[in-house]
Structure formats: C-alpha cells, structure tokens
DSSP file (Angstrom, degrees, kcal/mol; ACC not computed):
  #  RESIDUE AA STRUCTURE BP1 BP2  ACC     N-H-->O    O-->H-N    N-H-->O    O-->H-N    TCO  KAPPA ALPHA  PHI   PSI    X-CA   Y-CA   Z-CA
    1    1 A X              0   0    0      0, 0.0     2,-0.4     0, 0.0     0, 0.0   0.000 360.0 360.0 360.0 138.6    0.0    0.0    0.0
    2    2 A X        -     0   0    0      3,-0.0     5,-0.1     5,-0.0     0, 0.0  -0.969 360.0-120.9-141.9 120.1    1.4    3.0   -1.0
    3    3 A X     >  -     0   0    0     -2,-0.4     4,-0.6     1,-0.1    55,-0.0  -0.091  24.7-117.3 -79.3 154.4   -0.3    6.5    0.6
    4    4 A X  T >4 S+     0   0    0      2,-0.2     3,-3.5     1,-0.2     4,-0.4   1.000 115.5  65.4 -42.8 -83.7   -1.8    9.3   -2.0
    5    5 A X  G >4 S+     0   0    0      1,-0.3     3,-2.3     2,-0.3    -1,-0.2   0.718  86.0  62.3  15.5 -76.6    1.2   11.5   -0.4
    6    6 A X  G 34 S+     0   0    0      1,-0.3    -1,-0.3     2,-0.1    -2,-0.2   0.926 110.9  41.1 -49.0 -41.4    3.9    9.4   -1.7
    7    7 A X  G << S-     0   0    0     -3,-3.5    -2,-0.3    -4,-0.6    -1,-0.3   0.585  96.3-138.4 -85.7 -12.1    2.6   10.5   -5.4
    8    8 A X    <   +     0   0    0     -3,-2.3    45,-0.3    -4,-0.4     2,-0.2   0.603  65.2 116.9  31.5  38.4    1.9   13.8   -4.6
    9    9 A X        -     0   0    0     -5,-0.2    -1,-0.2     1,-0.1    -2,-0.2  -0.767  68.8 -94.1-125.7 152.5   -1.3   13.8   -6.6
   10   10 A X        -     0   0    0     -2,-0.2     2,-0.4    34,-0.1    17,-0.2  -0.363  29.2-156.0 -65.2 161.3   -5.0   14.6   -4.4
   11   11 A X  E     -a   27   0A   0     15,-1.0    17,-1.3     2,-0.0     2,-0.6  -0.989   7.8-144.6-147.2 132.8   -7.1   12.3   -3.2
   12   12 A X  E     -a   28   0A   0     -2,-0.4     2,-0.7    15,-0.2    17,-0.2  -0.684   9.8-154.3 -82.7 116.1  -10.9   12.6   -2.4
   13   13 A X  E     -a   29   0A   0     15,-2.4    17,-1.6    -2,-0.6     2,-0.3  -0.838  15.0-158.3 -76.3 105.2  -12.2   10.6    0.8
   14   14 A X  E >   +a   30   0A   0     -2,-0.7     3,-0.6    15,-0.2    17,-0.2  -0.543  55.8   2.4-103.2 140.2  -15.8   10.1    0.0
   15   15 A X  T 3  S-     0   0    0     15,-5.4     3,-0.4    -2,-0.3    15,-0.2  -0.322  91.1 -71.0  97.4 174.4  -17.7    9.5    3.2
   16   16 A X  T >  S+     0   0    0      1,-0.1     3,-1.9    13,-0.1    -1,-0.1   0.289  83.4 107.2-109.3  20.5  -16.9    9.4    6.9
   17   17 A X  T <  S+     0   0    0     -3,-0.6    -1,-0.1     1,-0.2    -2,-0.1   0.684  85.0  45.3 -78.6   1.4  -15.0    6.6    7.7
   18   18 A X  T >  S+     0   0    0     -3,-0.4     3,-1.1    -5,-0.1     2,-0.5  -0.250  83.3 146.8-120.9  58.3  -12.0    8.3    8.2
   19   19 A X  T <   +     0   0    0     -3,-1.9    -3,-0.1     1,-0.2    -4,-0.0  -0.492  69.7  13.3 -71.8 116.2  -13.7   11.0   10.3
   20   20 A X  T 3  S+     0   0    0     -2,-0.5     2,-0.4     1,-0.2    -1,-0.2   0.233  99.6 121.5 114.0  -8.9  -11.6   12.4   13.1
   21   21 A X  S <  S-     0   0    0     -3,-1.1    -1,-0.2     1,-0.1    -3,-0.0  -0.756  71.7 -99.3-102.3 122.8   -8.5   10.9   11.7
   22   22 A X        +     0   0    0     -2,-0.4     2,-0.4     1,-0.1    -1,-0.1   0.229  45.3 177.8 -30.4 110.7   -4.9   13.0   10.5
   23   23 A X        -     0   0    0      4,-0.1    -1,-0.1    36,-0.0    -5,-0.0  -0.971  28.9-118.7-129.8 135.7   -5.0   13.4    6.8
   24   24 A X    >   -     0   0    0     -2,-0.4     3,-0.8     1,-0.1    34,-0.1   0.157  39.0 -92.3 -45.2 174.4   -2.3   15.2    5.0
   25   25 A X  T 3  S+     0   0    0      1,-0.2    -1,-0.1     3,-0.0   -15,-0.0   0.431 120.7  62.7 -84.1 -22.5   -3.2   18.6    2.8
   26   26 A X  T 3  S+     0   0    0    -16,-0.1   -15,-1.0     1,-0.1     2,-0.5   0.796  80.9  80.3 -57.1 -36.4   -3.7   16.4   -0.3
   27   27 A X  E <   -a   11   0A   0     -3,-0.8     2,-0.6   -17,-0.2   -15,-0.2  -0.716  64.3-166.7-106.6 115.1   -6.4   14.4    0.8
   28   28 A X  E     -a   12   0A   0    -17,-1.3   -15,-2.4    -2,-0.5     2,-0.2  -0.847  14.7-140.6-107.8 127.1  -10.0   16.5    0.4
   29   29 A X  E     +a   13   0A   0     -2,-0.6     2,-0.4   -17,-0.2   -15,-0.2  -0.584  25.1 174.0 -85.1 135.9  -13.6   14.8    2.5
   30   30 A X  E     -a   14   0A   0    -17,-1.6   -15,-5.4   -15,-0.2     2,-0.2  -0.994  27.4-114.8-144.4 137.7  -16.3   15.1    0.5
   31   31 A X        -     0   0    0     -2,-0.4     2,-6.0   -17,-0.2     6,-0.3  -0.542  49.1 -77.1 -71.7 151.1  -19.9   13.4    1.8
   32   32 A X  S    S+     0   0    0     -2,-0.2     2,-0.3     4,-0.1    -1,-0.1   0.098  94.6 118.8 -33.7  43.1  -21.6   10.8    0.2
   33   33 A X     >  -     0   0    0     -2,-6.0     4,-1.2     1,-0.2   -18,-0.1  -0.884  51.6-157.7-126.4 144.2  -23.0   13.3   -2.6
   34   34 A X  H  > S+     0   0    0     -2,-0.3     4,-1.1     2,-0.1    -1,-0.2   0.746 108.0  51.5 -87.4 -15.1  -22.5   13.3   -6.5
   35   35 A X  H >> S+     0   0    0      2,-0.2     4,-1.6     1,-0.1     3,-0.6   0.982 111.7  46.2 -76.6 -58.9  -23.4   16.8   -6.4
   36   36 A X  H 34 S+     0   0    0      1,-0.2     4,-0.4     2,-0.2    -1,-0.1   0.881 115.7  44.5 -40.9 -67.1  -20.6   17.2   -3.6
   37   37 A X  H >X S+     0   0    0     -4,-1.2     4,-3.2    -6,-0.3     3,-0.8   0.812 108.0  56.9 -39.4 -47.5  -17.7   15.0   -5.6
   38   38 A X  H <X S+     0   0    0     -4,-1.1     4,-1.1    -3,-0.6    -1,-0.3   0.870 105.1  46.0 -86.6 -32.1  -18.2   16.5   -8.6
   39   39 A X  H 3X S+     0   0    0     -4,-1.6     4,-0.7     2,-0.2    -1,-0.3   0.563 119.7  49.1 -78.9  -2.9  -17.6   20.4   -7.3
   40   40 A X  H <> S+     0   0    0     -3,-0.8     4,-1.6    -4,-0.4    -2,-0.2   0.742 111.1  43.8 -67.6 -46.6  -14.4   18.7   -5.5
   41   41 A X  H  X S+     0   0    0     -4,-3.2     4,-0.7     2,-0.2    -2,-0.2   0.641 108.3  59.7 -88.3 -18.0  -13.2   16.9   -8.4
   42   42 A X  H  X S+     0   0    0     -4,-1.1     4,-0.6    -5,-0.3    -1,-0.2   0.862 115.4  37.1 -70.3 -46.1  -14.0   20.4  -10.5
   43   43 A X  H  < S+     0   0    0     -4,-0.7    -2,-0.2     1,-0.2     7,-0.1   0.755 113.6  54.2 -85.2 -15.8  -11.2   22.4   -8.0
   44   44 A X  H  < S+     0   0    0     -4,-1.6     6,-0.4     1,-0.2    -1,-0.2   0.751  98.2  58.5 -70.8 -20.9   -9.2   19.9   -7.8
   45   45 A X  H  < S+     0   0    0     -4,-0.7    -1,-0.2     4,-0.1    -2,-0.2   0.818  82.2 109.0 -74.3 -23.9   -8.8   19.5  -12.0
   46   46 A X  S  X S-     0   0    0     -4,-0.6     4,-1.8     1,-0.1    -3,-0.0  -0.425  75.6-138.3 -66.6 146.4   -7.5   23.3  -11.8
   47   47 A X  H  > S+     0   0    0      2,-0.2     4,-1.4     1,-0.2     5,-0.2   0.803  97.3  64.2 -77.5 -33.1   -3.9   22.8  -12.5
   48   48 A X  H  > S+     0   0    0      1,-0.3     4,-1.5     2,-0.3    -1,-0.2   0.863 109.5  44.9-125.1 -58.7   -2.6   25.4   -9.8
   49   49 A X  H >4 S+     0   0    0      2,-0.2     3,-1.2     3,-0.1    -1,-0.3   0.971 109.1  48.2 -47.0 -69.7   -4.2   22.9   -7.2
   50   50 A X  H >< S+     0   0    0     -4,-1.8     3,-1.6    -6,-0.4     4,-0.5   0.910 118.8  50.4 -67.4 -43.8   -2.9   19.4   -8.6
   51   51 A X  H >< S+     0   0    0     -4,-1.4     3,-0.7     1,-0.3     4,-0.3   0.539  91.7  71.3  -7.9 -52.5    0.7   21.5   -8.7
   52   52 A X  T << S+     0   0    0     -4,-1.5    -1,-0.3    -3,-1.2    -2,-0.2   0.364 100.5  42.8-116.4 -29.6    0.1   22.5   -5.3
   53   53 A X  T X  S+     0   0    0     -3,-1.6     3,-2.0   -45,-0.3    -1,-0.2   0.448  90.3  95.4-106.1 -16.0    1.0   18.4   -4.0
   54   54 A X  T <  S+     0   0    0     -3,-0.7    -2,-0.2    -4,-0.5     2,-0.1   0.775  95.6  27.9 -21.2 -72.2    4.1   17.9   -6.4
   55   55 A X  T 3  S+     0   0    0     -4,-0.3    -1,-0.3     2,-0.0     2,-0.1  -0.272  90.7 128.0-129.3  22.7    6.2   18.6   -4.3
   56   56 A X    <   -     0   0    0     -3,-2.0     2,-0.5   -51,-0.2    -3,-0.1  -0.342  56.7-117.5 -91.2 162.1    4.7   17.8   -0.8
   57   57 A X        -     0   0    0     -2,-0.1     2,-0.9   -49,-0.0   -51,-0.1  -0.863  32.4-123.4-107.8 132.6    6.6   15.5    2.1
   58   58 A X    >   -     0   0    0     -2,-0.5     3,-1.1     1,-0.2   -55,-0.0  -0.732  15.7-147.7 -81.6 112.9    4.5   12.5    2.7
   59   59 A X  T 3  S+     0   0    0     -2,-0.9    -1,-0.2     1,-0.3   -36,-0.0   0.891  94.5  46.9 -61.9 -37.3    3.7   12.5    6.6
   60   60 A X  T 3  S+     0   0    0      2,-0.0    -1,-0.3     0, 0.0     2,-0.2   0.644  85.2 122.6 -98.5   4.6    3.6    8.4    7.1
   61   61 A X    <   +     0   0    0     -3,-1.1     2,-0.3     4,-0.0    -4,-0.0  -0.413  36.4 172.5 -63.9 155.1    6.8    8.1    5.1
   62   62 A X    >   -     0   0    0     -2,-0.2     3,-0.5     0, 0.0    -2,-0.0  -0.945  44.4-101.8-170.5 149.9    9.7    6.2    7.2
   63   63 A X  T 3  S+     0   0    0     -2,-0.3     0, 0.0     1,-0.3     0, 0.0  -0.060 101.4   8.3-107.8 163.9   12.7    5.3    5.8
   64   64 A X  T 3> S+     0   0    0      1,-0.1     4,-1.2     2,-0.1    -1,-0.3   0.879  75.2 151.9  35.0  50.4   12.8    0.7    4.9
   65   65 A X  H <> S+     0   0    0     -3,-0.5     4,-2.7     1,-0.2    -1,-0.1   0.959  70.6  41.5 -63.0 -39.9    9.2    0.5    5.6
   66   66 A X  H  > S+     0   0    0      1,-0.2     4,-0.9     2,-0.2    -1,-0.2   0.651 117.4  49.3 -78.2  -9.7    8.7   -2.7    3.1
   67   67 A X  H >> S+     0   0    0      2,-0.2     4,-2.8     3,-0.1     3,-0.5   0.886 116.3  47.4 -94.1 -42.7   12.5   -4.5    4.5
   68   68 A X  H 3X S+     0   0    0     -4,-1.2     4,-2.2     1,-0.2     5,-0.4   0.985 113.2  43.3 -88.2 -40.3   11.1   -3.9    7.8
   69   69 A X  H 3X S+     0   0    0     -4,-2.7     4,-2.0     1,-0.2    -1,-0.2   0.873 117.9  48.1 -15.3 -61.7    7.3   -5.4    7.1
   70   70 A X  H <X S+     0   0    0     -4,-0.9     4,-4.4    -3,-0.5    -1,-0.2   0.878 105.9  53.9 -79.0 -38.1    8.9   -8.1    5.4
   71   71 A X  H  X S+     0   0    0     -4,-2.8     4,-2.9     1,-0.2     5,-0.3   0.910 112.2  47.9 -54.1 -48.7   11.4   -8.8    8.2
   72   72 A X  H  X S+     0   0    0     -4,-2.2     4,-2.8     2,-0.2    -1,-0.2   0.903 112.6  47.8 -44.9 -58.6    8.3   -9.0   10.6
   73   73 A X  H  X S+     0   0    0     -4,-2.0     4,-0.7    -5,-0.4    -1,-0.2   0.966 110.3  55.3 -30.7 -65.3    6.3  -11.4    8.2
   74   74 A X  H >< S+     0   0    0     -4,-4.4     3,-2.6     1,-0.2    -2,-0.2   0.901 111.9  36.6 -48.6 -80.8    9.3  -13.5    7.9
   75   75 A X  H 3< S+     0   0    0     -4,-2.9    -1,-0.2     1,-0.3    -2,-0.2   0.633 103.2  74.6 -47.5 -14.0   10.0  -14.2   11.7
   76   76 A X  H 3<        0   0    0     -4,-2.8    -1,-0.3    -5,-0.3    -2,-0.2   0.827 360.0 360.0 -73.4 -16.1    6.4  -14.4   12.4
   77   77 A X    <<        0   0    0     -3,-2.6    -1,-0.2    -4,-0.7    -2,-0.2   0.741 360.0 360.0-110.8 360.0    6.1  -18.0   10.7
C-alpha cells in the first residue's frame, strides 16, 4: 500500500469513515454526494491545485518500511 502522499497527486475521501483521523493537505472529504464530488473533483482539476502536491513530504513516510514489514512477516512463521 502506497499513501496518496507518496505520489503527490489529491485524493478525495468520500464518506466518513476516516472522520476524526490525521490526513495530509492532499487528501479533500467530501460526503456521500454526486453533487458534492463532482464540485471537489472540478477544484481539484485546476492545474494550480494538482501543482500545489508535487512537491509535498509524505507525513507516514519512514525510511525501509517494506525490509522492515517483510522482516516481521518473515520471523512471524
């Protein structure tokens, strides 16, 4: 799994299941609405916006996440 973040492109959350919870400046909540989505996905197509995440530091990076995952895997079996 690899976070929106890392790519530096936006990402819509539709809904509230990650209500309360730290999301980076990329990631825009929008409710369960096409009406809603579609004016999200309308500021988000202006280029000065998707530009706006290029160049952004991905909060849940940390340096060998996948060697240390794996390591974990390994020794668990």
């Amino acid at each position: 799994i690899i976070e929106s973040a890392s790519f530096g492109v936006p990402c819509i959350n539709i809904g509230n299941r990650q209500k309360g919870r730290f999301a980076p400046t990329n990631v825009f909540h929008c409710p369960f609405s096409i009406s809603k989505l579609n004016k999200i996905y309308k500021i988000i197509q202006k280029k000065n916006i998707r530009n706006k995440f290029k160049k952004m530091t991905n909060p849940y990076y940390k340096v060998n996440t996948s060697s240390k995952i794996f390591k974990i895997l390994k020794n668990s079996f």
